[in-house]
ROTI-17950 format. One record per residue (C-alpha): x, y, z. Coordinates in steps of 0.2 Angstrom, whole numbers, padded with zeros to 4 digits, always signed. Layout:
REM residues N
XYZ...
//
This chain:
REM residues 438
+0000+0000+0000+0017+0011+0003+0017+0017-0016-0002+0021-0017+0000+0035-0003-0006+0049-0009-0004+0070+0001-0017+0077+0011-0028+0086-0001-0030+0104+0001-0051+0102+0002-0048+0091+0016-0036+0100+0026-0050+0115+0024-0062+0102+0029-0052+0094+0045-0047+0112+0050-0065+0118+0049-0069+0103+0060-0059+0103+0073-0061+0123+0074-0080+0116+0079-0076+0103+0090-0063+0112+0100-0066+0132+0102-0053+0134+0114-0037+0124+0105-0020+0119+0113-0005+0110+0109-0014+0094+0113-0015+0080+0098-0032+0077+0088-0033+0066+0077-0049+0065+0063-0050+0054+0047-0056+0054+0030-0060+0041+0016-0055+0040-0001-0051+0028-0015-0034+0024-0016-0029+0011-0033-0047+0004-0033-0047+0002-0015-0058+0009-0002-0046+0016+0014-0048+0025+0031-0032+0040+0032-0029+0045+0050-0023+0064+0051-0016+0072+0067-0019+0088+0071-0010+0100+0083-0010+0118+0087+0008+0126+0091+0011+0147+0092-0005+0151+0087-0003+0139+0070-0012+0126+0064-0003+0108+0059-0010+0093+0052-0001+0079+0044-0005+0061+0038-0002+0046+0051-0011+0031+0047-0019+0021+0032-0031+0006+0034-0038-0001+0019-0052-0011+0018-0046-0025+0008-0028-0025+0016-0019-0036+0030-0008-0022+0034-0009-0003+0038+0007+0008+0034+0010+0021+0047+0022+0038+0049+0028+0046+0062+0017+0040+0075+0021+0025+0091+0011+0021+0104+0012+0027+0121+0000+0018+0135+0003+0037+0147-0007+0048+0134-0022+0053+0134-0025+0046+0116-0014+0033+0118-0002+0039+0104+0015+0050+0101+0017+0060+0085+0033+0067+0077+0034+0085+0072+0052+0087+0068+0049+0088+0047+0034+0103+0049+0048+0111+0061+0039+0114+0076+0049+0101+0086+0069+0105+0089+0073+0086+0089+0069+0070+0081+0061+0057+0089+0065+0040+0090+0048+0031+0079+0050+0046+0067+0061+0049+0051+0045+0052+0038+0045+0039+0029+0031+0026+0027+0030+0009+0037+0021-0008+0038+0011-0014+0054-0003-0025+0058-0019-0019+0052-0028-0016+0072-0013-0007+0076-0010+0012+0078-0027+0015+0073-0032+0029+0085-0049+0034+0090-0054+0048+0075-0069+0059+0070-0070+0054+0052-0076+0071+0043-0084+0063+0027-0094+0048+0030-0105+0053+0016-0091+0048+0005-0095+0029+0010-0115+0030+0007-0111+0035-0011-0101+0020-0016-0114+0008-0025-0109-0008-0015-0112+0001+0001-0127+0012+0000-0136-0001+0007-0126-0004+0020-0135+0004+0032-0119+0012+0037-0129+0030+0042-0134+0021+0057-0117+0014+0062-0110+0023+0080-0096+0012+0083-0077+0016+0080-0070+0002+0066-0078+0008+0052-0068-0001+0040-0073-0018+0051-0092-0015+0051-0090-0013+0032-0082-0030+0030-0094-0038+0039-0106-0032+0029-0098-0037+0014-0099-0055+0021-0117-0053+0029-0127-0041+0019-0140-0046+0031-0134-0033+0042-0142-0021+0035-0161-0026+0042-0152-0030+0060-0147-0011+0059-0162-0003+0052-0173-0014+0064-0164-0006+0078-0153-0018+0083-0135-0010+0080-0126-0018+0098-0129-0035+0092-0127-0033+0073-0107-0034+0073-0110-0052+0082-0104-0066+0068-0115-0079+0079-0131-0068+0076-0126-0064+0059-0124-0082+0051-0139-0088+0061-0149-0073+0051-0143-0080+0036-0146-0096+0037-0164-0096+0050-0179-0084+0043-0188-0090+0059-0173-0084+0069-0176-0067+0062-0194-0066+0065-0191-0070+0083-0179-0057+0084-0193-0045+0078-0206-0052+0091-0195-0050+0104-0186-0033+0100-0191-0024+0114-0186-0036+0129-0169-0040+0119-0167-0020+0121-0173-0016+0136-0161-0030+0144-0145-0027+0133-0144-0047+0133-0129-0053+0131-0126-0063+0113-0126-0081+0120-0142-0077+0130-0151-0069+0116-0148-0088+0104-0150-0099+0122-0168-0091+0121-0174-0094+0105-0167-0112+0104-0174-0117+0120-0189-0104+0120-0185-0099+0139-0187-0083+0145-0176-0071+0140-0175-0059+0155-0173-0075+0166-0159-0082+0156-0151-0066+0156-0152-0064+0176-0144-0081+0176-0130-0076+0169-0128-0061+0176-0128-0068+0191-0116-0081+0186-0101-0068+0181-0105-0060+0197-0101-0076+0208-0084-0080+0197-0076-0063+0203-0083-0064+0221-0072-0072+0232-0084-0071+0248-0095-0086+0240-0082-0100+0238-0094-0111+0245-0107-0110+0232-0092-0112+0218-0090-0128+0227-0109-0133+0229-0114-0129+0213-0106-0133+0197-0111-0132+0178-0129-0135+0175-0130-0138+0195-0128-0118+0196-0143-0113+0185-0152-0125+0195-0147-0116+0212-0150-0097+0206-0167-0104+0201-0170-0109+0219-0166-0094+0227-0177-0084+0215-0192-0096+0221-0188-0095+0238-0189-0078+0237-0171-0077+0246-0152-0068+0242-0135-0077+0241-0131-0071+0257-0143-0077+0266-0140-0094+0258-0119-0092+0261-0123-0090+0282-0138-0104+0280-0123-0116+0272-0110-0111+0285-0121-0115+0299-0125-0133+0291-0105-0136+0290-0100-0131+0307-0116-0143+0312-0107-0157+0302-0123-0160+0291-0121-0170+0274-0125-0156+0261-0124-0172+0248-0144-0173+0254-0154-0164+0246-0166-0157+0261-0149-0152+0266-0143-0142+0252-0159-0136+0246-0175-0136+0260-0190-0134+0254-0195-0120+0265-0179-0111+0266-0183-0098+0279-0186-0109+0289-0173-0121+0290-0162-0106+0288-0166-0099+0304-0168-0117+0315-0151-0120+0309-0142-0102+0312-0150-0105+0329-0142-0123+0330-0126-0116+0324-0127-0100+0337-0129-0111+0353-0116-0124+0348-0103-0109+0345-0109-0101+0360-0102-0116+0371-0087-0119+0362-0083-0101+0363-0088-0098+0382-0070-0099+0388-0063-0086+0375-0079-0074+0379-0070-0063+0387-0057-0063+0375-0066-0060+0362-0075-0047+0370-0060-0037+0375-0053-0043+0358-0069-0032+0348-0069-0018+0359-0052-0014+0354-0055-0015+0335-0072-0004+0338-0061+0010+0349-0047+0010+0331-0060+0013+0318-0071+0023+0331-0068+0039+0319-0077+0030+0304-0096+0034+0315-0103+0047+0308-0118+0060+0314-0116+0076+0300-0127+0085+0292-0140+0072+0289-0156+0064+0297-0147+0047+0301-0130+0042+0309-0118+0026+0306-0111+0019+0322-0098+0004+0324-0103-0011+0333-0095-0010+0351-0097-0029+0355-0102-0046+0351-0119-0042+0362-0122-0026+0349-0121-0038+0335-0134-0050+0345-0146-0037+0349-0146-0029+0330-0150-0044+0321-0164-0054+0334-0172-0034+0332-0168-0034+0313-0171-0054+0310-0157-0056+0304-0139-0067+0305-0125-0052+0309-0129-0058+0329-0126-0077+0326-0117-0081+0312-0095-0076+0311-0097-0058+0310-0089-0055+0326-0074-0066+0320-0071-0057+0305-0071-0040+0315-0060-0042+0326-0050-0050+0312-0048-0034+0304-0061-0042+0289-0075-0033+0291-0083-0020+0302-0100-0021+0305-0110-0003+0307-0129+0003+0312-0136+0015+0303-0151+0023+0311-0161+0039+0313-0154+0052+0319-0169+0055+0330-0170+0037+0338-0150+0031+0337-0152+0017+0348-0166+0010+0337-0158-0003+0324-0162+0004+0305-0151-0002+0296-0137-0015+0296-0121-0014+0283-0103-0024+0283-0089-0015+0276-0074-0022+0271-0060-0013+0278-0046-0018+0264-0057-0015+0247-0063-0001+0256-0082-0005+0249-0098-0010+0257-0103-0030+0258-0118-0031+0265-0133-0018+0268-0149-0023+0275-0165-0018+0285-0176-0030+0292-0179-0048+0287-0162-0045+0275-0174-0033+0265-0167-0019+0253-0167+0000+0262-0174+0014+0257-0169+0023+0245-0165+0040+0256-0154+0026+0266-0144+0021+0252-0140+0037+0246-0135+0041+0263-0125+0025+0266-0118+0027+0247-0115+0047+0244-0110+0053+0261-0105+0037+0273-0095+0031+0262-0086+0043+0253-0082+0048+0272-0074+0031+0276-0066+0030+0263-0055+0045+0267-0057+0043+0286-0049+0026+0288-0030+0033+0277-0029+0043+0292-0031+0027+0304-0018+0016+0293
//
């Protein structure tokens, strides 16, 4: 492609300079960079120009060439640097606003794989691609994303894009799974059409969206699933339902939970409680009771007076042990400028009394072990106006510096005037408070 580079035309440097004028008022020295189509021997290609400002003069200067039909870009005077802004350096030294050369730069014209040193660019004249006869149905108006040369391939392979994009559905329409099952399954699109607006509405991920019309499930349901399942992979406080529950074993769990009408949580403390008992989860009245609640709450029970006999000889320790933690993150309460105020748990007892109030398991599951471990701290949030009355429960991790766990009574969700306490103000307030206790 080297010997079919052509200069920067003198209507398109107008055209650039005009548009960056619009898009930046106030200019600087900072880097721009915009593109422009053309044909170059035949072919259709993308040019990258940088634009800079220097001494109240404006500079522009050819970078990058990607054609459409080519494995390979050729690049000038531009490397890649991960510490900018726009991820790229450019070399000025042959327009002489720059005193040295740099080490990528000597303007001449070089090879390099066709993803790289494609920076993000405005591209001034996408009319240009609407006019060319094997594209103007493209549907390329409609087209937001940043590899435009890409989106045109694939349309060149899968002219089917085109409805898939007018339809409205331009997040999924670069998908290759999506786009040879339109091509090969009429029933496939129909079903796309009937169920446009849940597909939307829930930006279902590309697996989920073929799941559903092969097995004709629910789509929001299926979409939930997975969600839920990307969530557990990366959350290192359920370990044991990683170990429960494995493959198709792990739809089935999330299932349960929704029809019990319970939360992970809840089911992480029910599961501890069982293994500290020494019950065989291999049952299935075990692993999954039929009335949860229930079960849940005779065996946190079980599990709280069996740890309270095993523990009687270290009470005191434990106790002396907590009230230490609470007095070195005592600065973390808070009581400022707002109708309710967040106060650390003093004791084991405080932790007791909060959840047989709340019916809840911060009282009698390890809570107290991971405080005064350094874990987790445990913190009431009530109203100003009744401060001994339990509101509001959360656990807040003290080394990812993020909230856990935050619930009212009977582990239900808070208020939304609560969460924007605990979420704009508490936190942001512990989070600086607790660098000045480390």
């Amino acid at each position: 492609m080297i010997k079919y580079v052509k200069k920067l035309p003198k209507y398109m440097i107008e055209r650039i300079r005009k548009t960056d004028l619009k898009k930046y008022e106030a200019q600087d020295g900072h880097v721009r960079f915009y593109a422009y189509f053309a044909i170059w021997s035949k072919e259709l290609v993308k040019v990258t120009v940088a634009v800079k400002n220097h001494k109240k003069k404006w500079y522009c200067k050819q970078v990058a060439v990607h054609g459409i039909d080519s494995e390979k870009c050729v690049i000038r005077d531009i490397e890649y640097n991960s510490y900018l802004t726009m991820g790229y350096s450019v070399g000025w030294y042959d327009l002489g606003i720059q005193k040295c050369q740099k080490w990528f730069e000597d303007s001449n014209w070089y090879t390099a794989p066709d993803r790289a040193y494609d920076p993000l660019a405005y591209i001034v004249n996408n009319e240009f691609v609407t006019k060319m006869p094997e594209y103007r149905y493209s549907a390329y108006e409609l087209y937001q994303g940043y590899d435009a040369l890409q989106y045109l391939r694939l349309y060149r392979q899968y002219p089917q894009m085109e409805l898939l994009m007018k339809l409205g559905f331009a997040r999924i329409a670069q998908s290759k799974m999506i786009l040879k099952l339109t091509s090969k399954d009429k029933a496939f699109c129909k079903w796309l059409i009937r169920n446009k607006q849940q597909i939307l509405d829930s930006h279902c991920y590309i697996d989920v969206i073929i799941r559903a019309y092969r097995t004709g499930r629910n789509i929001q349901s299926l979409q939930a699933y997975r969600q839920a399942k990307l969530a557990l992979r990366t959350d290192s406080h359920k370990e044991e339902i990683k170990e429960l529950f494995k493959g198709k074993d792990l739809e089935r769990f999330f299932d349960y939970i929704a029809n019990q009408n319970t939360n992970i949580n809840s089911y992480c403390d029910y599961i501890k409680a069982c293994k500290h008992l020494g019950l065989d989860l291999t049952q299935e009245k075990n692993l999954l009771p039929h009335d949860f609640k229930r079960w849940h709450d005779i065996r946190t029970d079980e599990y709280a007076t069996k740890k309270a006999l095993e523990d009687e000889e270290k009470r005191k320790e434990l106790y002396a042990k907590f009230a230490e933690i609470a007095m070195k993150y005592i600065l973390l309460e808070h009581a400022k400028k707002s109708a309710f105020v967040c106060i650390i748990a003093k004791s084991p007892a405080d932790l007791i009394r909060e959840g047989e109030i709340l019916h809840h398991c911060v009282g009698r599951m390890n809570y107290d072990q991971k405080f005064i471990r350094e874990e987790s701290l445990i913190f009431f949030v009530r109203n100003k106006d009744n401060p001994d009355v339990p509101l509001v429960t959360l656990e807040y991790s003290v080394k990812n510096k993020k909230i856990l766990q935050c619930y009212g009574d009977h582990d239900t969700k808070p208020s939304e005037n609560i969460l924007h306490y605990v979420n704009k103000i508490w936190l942001p307030y512990a989070k600086k408070t607790i660098k000045q206790i480390a």
